[in-house]
C-alpha positions in Angstrom: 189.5 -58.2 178.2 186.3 -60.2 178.5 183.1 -58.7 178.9 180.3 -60.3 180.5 176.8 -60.4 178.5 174.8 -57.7 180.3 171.5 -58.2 181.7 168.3 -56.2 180.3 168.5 -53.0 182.4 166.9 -51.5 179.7 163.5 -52.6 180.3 161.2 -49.8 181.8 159.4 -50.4 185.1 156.1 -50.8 185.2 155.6 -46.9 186.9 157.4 -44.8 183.9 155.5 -42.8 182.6 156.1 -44.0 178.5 154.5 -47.5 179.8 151.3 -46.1 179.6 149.8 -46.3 175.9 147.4 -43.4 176.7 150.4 -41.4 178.3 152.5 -41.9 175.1 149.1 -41.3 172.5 148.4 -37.9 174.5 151.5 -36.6 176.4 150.2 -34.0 178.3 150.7 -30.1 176.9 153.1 -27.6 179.2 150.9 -24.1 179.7 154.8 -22.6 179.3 158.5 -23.0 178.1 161.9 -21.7 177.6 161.9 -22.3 174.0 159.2 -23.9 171.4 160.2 -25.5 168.4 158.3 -25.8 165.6 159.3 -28.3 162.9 160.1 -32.3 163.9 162.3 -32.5 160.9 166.5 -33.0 161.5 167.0 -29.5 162.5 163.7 -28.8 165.0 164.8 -32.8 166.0 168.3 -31.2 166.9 168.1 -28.3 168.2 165.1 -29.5 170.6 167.7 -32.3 172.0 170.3 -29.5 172.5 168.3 -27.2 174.3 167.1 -30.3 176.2 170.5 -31.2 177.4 171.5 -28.2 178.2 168.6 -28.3 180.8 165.9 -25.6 179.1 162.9 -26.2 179.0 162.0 -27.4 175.6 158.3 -27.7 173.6 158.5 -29.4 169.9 155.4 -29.7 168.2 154.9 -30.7 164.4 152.6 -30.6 162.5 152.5 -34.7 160.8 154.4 -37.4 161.5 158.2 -36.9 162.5 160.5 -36.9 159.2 157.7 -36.9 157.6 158.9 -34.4 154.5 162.4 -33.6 153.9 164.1 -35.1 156.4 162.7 -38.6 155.3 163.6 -38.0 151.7 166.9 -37.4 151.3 170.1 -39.3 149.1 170.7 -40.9 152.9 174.0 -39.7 152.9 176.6 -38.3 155.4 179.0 -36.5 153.5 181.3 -33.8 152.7 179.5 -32.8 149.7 182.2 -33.3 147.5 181.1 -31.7 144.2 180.8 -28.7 146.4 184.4 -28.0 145.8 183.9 -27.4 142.4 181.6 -24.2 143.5 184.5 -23.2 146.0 182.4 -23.8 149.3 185.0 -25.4 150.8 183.9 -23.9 154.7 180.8 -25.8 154.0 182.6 -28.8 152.7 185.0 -28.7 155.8 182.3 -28.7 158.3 180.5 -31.2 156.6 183.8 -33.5 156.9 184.6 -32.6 160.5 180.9 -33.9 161.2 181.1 -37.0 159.3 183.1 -39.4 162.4 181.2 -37.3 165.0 178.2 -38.6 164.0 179.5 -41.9 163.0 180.9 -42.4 166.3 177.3 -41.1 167.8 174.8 -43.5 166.0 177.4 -46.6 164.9 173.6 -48.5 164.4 172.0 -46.6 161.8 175.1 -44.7 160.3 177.9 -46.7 158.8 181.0 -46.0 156.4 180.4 -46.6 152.6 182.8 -46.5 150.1 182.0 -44.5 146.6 182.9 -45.2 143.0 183.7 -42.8 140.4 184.1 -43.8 137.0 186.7 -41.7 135.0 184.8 -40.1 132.0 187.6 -38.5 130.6 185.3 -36.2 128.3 184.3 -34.9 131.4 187.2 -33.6 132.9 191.4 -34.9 133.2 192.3 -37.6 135.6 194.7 -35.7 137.1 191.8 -32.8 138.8 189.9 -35.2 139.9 192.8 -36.5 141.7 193.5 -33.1 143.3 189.7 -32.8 144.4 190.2 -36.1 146.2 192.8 -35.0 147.9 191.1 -31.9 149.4 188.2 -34.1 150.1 190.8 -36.2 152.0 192.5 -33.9 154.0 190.2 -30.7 154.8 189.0 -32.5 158.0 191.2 -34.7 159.9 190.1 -38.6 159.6 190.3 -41.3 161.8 187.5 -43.8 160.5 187.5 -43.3 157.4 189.8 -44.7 154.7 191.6 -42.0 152.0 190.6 -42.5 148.6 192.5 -43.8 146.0 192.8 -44.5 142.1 191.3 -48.3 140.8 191.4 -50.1 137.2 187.9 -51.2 136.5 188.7 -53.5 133.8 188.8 -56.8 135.4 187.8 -55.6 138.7 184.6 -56.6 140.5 184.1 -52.9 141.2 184.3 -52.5 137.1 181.7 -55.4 136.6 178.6 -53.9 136.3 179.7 -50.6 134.6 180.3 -50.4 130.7 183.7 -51.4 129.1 184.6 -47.7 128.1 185.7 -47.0 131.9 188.8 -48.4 132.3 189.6 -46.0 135.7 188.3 -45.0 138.3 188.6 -43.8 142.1 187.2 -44.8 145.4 187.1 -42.4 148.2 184.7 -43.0 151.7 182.0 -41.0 153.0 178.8 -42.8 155.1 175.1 -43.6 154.7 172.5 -42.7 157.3 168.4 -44.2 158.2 167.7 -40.3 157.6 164.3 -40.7 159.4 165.2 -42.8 162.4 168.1 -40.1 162.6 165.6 -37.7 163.4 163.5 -40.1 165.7 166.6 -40.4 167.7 167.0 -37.1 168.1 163.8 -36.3 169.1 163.6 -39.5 171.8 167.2 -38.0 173.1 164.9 -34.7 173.4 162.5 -36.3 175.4 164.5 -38.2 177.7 166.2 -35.1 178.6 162.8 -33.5 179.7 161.8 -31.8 176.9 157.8 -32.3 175.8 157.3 -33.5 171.4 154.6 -33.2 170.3 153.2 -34.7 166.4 150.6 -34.0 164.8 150.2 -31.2 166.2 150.3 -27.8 164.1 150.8 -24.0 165.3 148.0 -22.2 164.1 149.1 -18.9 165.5 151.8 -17.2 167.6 152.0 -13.7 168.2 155.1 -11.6 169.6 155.0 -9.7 173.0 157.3 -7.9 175.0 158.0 -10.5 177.7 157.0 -14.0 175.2 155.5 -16.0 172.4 151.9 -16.7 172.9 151.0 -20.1 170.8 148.1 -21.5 169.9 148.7 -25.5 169.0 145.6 -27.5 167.2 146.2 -30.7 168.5 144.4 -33.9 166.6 143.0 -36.3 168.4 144.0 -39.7 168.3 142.4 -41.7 170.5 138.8 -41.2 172.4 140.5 -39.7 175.4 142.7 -37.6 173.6 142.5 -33.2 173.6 141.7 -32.4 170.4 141.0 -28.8 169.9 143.0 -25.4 170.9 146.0 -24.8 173.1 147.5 -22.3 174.5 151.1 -22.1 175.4 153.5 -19.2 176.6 157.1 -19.3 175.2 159.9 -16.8 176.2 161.2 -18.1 173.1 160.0 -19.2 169.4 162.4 -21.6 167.0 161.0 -21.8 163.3 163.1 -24.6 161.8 160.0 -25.7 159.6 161.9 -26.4 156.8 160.1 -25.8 153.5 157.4 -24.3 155.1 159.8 -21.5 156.5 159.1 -18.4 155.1 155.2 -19.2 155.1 155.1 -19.9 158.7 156.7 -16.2 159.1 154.3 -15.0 156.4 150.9 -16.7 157.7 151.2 -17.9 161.6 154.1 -16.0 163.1 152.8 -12.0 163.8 154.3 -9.2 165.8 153.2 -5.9 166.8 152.4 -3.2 164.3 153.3 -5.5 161.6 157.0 -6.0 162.3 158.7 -7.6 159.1 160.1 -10.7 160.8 162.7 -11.6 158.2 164.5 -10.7 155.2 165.5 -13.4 153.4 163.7 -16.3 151.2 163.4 -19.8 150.5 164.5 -21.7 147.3 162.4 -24.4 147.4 164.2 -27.3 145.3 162.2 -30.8 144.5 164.7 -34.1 145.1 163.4 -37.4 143.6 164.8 -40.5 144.0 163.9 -44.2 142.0 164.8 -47.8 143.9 164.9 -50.8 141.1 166.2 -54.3 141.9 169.5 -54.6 142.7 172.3 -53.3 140.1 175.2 -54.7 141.5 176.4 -57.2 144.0 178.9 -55.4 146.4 178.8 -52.9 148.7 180.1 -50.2 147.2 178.1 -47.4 146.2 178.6 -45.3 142.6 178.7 -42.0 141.8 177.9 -40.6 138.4 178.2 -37.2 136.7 175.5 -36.1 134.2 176.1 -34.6 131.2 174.4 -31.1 132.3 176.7 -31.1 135.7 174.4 -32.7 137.9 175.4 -35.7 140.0 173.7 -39.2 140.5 174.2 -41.4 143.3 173.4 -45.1 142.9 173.6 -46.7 146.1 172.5 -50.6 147.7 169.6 -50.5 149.4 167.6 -52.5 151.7 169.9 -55.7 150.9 167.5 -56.6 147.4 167.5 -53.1 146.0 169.7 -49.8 144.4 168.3 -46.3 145.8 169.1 -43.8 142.7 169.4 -40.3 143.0 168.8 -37.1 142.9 167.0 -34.6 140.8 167.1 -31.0 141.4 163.6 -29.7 140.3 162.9 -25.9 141.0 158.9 -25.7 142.6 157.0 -22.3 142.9 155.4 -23.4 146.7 155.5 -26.5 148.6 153.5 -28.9 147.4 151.2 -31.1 150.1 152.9 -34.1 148.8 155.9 -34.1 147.1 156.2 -36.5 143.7 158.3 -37.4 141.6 157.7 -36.8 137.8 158.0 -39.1 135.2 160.9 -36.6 133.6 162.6 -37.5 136.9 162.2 -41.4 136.7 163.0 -40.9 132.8 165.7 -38.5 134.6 167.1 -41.2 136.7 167.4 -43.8 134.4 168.8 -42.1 131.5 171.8 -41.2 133.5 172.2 -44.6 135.2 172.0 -46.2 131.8 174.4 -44.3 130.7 177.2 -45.9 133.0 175.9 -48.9 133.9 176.0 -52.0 130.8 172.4 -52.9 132.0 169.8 -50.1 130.9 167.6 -49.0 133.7 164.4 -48.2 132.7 161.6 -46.7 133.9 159.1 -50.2 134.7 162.0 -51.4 136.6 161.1 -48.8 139.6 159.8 -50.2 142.5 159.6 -47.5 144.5 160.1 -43.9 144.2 160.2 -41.0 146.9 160.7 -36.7 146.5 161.7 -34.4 149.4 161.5 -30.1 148.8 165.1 -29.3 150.3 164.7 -25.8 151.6 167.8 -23.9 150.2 168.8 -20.5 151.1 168.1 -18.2 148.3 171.3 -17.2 146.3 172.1 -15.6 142.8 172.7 -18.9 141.0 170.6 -19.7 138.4 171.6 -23.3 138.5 169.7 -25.1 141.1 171.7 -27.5 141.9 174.5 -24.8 142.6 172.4 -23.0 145.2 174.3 -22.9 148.3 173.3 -26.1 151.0 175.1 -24.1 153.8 173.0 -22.7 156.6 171.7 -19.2 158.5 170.4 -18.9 161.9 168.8 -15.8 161.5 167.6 -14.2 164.8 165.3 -11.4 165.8 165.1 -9.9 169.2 163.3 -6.8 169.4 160.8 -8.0 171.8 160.5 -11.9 172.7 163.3 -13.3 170.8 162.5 -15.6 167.2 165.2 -17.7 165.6 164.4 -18.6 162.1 166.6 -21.6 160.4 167.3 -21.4 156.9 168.8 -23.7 154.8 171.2 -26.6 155.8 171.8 -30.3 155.2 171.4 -33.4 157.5 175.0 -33.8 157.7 175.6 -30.3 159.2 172.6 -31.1 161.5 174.2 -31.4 164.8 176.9 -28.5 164.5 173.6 -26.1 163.5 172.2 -27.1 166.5 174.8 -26.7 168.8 175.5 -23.1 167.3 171.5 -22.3 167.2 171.4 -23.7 171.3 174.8 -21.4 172.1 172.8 -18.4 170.4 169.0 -19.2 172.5 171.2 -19.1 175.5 172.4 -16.0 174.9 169.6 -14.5 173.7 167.4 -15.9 177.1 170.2 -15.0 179.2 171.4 -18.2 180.0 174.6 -19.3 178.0 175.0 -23.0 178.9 177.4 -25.3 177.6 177.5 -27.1 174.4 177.7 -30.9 175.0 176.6 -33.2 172.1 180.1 -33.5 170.6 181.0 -36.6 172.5 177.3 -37.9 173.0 175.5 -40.9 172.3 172.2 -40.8 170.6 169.7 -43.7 171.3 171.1 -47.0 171.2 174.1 -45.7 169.6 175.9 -46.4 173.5 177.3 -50.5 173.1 179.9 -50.2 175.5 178.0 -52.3 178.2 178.0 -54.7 175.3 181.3 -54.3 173.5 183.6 -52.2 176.1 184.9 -49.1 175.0 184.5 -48.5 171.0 186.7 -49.1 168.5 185.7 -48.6 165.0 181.7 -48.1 164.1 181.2 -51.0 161.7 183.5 -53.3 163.6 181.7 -51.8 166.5 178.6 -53.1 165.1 180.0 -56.2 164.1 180.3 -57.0 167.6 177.6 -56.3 169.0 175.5 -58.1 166.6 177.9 -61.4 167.6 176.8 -60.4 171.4 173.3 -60.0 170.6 173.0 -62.9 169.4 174.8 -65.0 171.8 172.4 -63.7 174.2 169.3 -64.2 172.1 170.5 -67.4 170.1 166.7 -68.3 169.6 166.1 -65.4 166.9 166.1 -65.4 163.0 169.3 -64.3 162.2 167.6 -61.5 159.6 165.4 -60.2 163.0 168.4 -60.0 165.0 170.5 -58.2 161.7 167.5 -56.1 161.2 166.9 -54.9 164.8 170.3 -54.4 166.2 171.0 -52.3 162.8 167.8 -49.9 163.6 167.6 -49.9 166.7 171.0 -50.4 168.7 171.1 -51.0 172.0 167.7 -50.5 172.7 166.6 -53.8 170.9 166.5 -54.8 174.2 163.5 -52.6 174.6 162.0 -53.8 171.2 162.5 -57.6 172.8 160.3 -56.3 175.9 162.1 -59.3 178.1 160.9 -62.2 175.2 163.0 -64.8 176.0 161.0 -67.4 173.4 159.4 -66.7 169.8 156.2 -66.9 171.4 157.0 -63.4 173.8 157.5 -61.6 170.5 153.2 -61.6 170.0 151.7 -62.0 166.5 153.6 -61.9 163.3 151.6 -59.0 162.2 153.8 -59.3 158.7 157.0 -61.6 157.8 159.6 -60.4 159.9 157.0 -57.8 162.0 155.8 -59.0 165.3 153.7 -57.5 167.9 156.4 -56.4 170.3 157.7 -54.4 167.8 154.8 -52.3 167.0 153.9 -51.5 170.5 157.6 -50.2 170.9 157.0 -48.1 167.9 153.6 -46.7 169.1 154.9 -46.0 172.6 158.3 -45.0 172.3 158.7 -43.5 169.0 155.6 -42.2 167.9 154.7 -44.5 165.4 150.7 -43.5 164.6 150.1 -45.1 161.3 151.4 -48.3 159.3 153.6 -45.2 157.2 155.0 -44.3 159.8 156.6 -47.8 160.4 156.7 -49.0 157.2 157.8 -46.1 155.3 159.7 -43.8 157.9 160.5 -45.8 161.7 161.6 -48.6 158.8 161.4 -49.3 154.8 159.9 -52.8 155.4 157.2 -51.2 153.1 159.4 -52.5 150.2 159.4 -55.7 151.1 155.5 -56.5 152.2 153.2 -57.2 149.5 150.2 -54.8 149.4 147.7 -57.3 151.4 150.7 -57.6 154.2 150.7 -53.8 154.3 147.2 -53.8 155.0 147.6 -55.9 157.8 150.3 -53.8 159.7 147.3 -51.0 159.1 144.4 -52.5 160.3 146.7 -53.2 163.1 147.7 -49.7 163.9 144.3 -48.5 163.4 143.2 -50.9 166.3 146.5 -50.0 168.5 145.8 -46.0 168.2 142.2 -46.4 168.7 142.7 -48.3 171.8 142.6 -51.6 171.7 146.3 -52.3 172.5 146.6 -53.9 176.6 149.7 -54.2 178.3 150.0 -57.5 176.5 148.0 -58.0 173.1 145.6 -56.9 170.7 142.3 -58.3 170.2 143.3 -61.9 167.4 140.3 -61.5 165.9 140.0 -57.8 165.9 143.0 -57.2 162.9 142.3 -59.7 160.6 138.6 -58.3 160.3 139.5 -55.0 159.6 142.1 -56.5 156.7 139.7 -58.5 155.0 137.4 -55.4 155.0 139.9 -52.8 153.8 
């Protein structure tokens, strides 16, 4: 069948209400809800969508920047968690697998199939075990995408090539890679486009229990001149915690109830992953995994086309930190175990870049922290208005927790709607209109790309790659109805143009240059300090005003540049 190239339907009308920069900088603040979230990390992202859809009223508020913690800092993996067997979680490795296609077939743009390597050490354990693992990993959940695994000869094989001449086998088995943070951006826009309200940088100071509700009190910061700062006040029948790390101290320290009421029983583990990104390791697109000597496993993944993301660490920390980094035990960490499969050392002046996340794990009795338990517990409490408290969990379970956590707020507010995200598409992740109906993700994306760009011969092929990868089918947004290099505005950086950033700032809540650089995308790796500078001065003027419907002052950002 042949599809005709669709026209840009996408484009929003001059009337809708995200069109307005001011409207998008301040949304305005509901006086009440069915349900507010607190937390705009993967879990408060997807429950808030859920409840959306399922046509609740919905309030997210968080306290920074979207992703801007745990859910930003992860090993950017969907998988099964396949060392998990070894701990005999295999429910939580099953649900993991069943979730892997579902959101693979939800978001083909920023999550895509990726094959892993493991080396055969055979001081580590027989051939033969590992073979039997794979082929739990294989069939616990049924497959459709994704390829089986199977046994490899390194010697001689490109796949063997940049490892050390002792590992003569190996075996390759499939799991998938996810943009962590524009998975939670998604999620949230999904939210918002379904009615509910979100709300950054915007903390919950307070909210006490009644009979009938949740009174909240929100301290909003200002971003712009005409924005609210100050206190708000909103009713809830209904109060979500899924802060994350920040959990048991929101219970502790915000959340109160009458006469004192305990509101949980259970505690965080709060466990510091770090991560290291050095020039590239290895020229295919394979990713490695490596097992430590202590039991721990390392992941050594391409990144970013020039780069290999290594990782993780699992650090035990006594509180969360403001700002989690890395250590230089980790990046010594890191690089002792890579070194010790790879023929190249990696060493520690070889790291570009280097990023650590608290993962918020459900207290267990392992003394081992990386054998704490990365299921999840939806722990609810309704004597009086009712409080749901998420512990625990993992990106790839995200969606399922949500689904379960909506089924439960339904029943809890009386109201047991429908689950309904199974089969859904999250932002830009629909091509049909582009491709008909879908195949296979990555030949999915394949295609679309090839359409893309017969419609829009006239950009750099790297734009095109870039954009279509992050942002789907909205790139037709991001192109704002360009139809010439000029309509893209100012190449803020190399490869960063003006319509871009408004998008960010309007659609997605981009507030800062981190938040595009670092989170909405990892260009920050690729700009040199003085172009980072300029995508700052450049947000600074946008949030502060001076973006118009069309451009931002010329002289205006290189000014504040050369003075920063």
């Amino acid at each position: 069948m042949i599809w005709s190239l669709p026209v840009d339907t996408t484009a929003l009308p001059a009337d809708h209400p995200d069109a307005d920069l001011e409207a998008a900088l301040n949304p305005a603040i509901p006086h009440t809800c069915d349900v507010l979230v607190v937390g705009g990390g993967i879990n408060g992202a997807g429950i808030a969508r859920d409840l959306a859809g399922r046509g609740f009223k919905v309030l997210l508020v968080e306290q920074h920047d979207l992703a801007a913690h745990t859910s930003s800092s992860s090993t950017k993996l969907i998988h099964g968690g396949l060392r998990y067997l070894e701990h005999r979680e295999f429910s939580l490795v099953r649900k993991a697998l069943q979730e892997r296609e579902v959101l693979l077939r939800s978001a083909p743009h920023i999550i895509k199939p990726l094959r892993f390597v493991m080396p055969h050490d055979p001081h580590m354990r027989p051939a033969w075990l590992i073979r039997l693992g794979l082929f739990l990993y294989d069939h616990l959940a049924r497959r459709e995408v994704l390829p089986g695994s199977r046994g490899v000869a390194l010697r001689g094989h490109r796949l063997g090539a940049p490892l050390q001449t002792r590992f003569k086998r190996g075996f390759v088995y499939s799991d998938g890679w996810v943009d962590d943070a524009r998975l939670v951006v998604l999620n949230a826009m999904d939210a918002r486009e379904r009615g509910a309200t979100v709300l950054t940088r915007t903390r919950c100071v307070r909210a006490t229990r009644g009979e009938q509700g949740w009174t909240v009190r929100l301290q909003r910061e200002a971003l712009t001149p005409q924005g609210q700062p100050g206190l708000h006040t909103v009713k809830a029948r209904m109060l979500v915690n899924a802060a994350g790390p920040w959990a048991h101290a929101f219970l502790r320290d915000v959340a109160s109830a009458p006469g004192g009421e305990a509101l949980t029983r259970h505690s965080l583990r709060l466990v510091k992953g770090s991560h290291i990104v050095v020039p590239r390791l290895f020229e295919h697109e394979h990713a490695y995994i490596f097992q430590a000597r202590d039991g721990r496993i390392i992941f050594a993944i391409p990144y970013e086309q020039k780069f290999t993301l290594i990782g993780t660490t699992d650090v035990e920390v006594p509180s969360m930190p403001d700002q989690a980094r890395i250590s230089d035990e980790e990046t010594a960490y890191l690089c002792e175990q890579a070194s010790a499969y790879f023929r190249a050392p990696v060493q520690p002046d070889m790291v570009l870049w280097s990023y650590a996340g608290v993962r918020p794990l459900l207290e267990d009795a392992h003394a081992d922290a990386s054998a704490v338990t990365r299921d999840y517990l939806l722990e609810t409490c309704a004597h009086g208005a009712p409080l749901m408290t998420v512990w625990g969990g993992k990106i790839t379970t995200y969606r399922k927790l949500a689904e379960e956590a909506a089924t439960q707020i339904g029943q809890m507010l009386g109201d047991g709607r429908g689950a309904w995200t199974r089969q859904s598409r999250l932002p830009g992740g629909d091509l049909d209109a582009w491709i008909g109906p879908p195949l296979r993700p990555d030949r999915d994306m394949q295609a679309f790309l090839s359409r893309w760009r017969h419609k829009h011969p006239w950009l750099p092929l790297a734009l095109a790659e870039r954009w279509t990868k992050a942002y789907g089918a909205r790139a037709e947004r991001v192109l704002g109805g360009a139809t010439t290099p000029a309509g893209l505005g100012r190449e803020v950086a190399p490869g960063l143009y003006e319509c871009e950033l408004r998008y960010l700032v309007r659609h997605e809540w981009a507030r800062s240059a981190d938040d595009v650089l670092w989170r909405r995308s990892k260009l920050g790796l690729h700009l040199t300090p003085e172009q980072r500078l300029q995508v700052q001065a450049w947000m600074a003027a946008a949030v502060q005003g001076a973006v118009t419907a069309g451009t931002v002052g010329a002289e205006v950002v290189p000014a504040m540049a050369e003075a920063t």
